[in-house]
TORKE-182922 format. One record per residue (C-alpha): residue number from 1; x, y, z. Coordinates in nm, 4 decimals. Layout:
// residues N
@i = NUM X = X Y = Y Z = Z;
...
END
This chain:
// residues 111
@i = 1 X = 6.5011 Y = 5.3765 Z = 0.5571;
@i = 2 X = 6.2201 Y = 5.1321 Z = 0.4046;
@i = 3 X = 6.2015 Y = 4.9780 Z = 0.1088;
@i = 4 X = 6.0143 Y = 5.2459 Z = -0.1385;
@i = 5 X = 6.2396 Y = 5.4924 Z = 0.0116;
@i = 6 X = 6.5543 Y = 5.2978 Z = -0.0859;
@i = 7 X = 6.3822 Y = 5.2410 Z = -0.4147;
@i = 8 X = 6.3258 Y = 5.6583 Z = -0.4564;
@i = 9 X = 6.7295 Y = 5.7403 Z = -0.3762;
@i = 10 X = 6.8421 Y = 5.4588 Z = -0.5993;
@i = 11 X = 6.6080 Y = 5.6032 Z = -0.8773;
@i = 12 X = 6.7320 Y = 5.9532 Z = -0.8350;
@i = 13 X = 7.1255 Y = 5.8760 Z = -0.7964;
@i = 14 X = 7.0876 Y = 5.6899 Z = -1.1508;
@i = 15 X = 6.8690 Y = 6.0049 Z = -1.2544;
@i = 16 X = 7.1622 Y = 6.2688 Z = -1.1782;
@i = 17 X = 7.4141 Y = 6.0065 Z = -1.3304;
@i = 18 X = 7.2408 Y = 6.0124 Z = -1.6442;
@i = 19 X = 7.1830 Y = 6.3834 Z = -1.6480;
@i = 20 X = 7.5484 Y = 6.4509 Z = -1.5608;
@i = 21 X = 7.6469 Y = 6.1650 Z = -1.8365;
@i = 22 X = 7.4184 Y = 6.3856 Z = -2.1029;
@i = 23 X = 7.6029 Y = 6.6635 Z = -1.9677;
@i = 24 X = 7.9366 Y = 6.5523 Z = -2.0864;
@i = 25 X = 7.7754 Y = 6.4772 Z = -2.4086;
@i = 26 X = 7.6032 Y = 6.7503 Z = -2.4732;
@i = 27 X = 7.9826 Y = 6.9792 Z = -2.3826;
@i = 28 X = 8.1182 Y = 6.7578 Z = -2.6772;
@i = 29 X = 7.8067 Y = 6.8474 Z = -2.9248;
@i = 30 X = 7.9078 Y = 7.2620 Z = -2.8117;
@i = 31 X = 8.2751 Y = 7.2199 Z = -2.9074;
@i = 32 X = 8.2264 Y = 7.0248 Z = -3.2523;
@i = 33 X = 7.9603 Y = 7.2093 Z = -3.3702;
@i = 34 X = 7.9703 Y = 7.1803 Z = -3.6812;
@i = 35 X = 7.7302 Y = 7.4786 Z = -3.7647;
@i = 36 X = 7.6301 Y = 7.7135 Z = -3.5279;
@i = 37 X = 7.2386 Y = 7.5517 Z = -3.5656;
@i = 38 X = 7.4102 Y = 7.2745 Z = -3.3497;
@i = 39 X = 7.5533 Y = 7.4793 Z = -3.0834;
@i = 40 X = 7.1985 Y = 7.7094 Z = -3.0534;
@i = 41 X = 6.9947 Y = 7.3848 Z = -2.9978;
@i = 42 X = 7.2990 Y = 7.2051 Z = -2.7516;
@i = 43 X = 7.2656 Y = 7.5131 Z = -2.5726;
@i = 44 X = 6.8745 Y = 7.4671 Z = -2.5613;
@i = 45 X = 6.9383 Y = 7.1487 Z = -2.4307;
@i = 46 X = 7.2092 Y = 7.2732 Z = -2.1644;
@i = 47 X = 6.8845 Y = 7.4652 Z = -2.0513;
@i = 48 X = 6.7050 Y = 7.1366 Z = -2.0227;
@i = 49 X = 6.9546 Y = 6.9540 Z = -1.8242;
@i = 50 X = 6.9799 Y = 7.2182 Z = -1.5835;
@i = 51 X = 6.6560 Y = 7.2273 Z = -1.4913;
@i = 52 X = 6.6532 Y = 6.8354 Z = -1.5123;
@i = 53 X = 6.9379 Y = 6.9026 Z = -1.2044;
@i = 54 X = 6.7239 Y = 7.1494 Z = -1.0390;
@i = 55 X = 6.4172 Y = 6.9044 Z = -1.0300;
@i = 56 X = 6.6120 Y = 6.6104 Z = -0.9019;
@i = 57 X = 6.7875 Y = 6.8088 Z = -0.6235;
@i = 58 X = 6.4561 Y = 6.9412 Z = -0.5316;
@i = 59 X = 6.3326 Y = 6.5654 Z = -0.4919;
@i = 60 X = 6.7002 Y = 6.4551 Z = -0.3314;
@i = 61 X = 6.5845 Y = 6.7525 Z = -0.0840;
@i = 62 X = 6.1946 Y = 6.7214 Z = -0.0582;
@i = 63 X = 6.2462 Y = 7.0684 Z = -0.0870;
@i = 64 X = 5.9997 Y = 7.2832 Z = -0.3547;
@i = 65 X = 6.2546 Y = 7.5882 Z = -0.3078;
@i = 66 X = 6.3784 Y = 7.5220 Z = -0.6646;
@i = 67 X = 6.0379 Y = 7.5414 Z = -0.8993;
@i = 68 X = 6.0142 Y = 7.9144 Z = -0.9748;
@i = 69 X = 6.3599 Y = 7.9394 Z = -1.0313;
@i = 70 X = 6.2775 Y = 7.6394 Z = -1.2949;
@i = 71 X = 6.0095 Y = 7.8245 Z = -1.4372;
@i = 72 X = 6.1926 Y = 8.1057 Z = -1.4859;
@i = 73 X = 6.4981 Y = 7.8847 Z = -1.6405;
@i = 74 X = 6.2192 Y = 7.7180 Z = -1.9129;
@i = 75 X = 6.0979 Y = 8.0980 Z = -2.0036;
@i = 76 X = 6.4593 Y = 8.1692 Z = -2.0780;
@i = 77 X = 6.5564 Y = 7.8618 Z = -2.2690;
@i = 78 X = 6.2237 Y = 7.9248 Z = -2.4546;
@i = 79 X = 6.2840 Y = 8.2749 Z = -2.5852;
@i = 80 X = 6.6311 Y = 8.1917 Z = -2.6287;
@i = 81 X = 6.5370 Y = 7.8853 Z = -2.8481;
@i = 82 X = 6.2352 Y = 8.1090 Z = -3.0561;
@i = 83 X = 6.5058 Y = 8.4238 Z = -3.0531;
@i = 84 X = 6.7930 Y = 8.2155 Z = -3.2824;
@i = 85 X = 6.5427 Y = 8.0372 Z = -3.4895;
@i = 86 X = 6.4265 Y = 8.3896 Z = -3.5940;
@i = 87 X = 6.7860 Y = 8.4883 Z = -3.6373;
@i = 88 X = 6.8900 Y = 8.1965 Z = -3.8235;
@i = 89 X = 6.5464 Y = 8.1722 Z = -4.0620;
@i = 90 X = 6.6458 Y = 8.5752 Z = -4.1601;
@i = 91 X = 7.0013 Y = 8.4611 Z = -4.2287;
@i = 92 X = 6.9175 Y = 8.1599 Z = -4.4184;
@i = 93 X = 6.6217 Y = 8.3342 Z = -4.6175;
@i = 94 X = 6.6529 Y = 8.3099 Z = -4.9599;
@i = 95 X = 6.7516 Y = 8.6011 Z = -5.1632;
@i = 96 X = 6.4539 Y = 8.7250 Z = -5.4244;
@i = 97 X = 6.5883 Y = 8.6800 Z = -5.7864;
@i = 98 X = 6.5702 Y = 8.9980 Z = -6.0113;
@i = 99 X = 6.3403 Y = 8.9879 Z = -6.2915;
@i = 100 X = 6.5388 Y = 8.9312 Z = -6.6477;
@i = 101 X = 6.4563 Y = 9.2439 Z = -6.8898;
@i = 102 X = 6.2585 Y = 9.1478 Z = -7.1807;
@i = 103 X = 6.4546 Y = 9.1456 Z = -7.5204;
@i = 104 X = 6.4368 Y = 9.5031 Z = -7.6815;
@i = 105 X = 6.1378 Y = 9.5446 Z = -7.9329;
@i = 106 X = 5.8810 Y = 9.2992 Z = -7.7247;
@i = 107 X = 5.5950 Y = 9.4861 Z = -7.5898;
@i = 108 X = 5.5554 Y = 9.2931 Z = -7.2628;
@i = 109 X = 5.4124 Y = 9.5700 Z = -7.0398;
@i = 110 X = 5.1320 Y = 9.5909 Z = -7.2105;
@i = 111 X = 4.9992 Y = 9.2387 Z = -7.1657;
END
């Protein structure tokens, strides 16, 4: 192997550590929580890192086998991302406050 070669497996063995060390991390965020906001976006980021793996075992390979089936993961982490922000922004909405009845005798409808 030359030198720039050496360089590029070097590069993408500390690439996959890293990835596999976020990993770990990001199992930990899933299993404290502590709202279910945290979980969504850990998940979100699962997504990421598993595409992350994809991409560098597509380089490890020299192998372009593995891009649609990223694509396709990015669309799915995207409308999974945009479908529980929708969820949790209806759940979270705040809840219109009635309007207090005037006082008996005050004419207030017709102002």
């Amino acid at each position: 192997m030359s030198a720039p070669e050496t360089i590029d497996r070097i590069l993408l063995t500390a690439a996959v550590v890293l990835i596999v060390a976020a990993g770990a991390l990001l199992l930990i965020r899933i299993r404290r929580g502590p709202s279910m906001l945290d979980r969504a976006i850990a998940l979100d980021v699962c997504a990421a890192l598993i595409i992350a793996g994809l991409g560098a075992k597509s380089a490890f390979s020299r192998d372009p086998y593995y891009f649609p089936i990223m694509m396709v993961l990015a669309i799915l982490g995207f409308t999974g991302s945009v479908g529980i922000a929708r969820f949790i922004a209806v759940r979270d909405r705040p809840k219109a406050r009635a309007r207090p009845t005037p006082p008996a005798g005050t004419n207030e409808e017709a102002e």
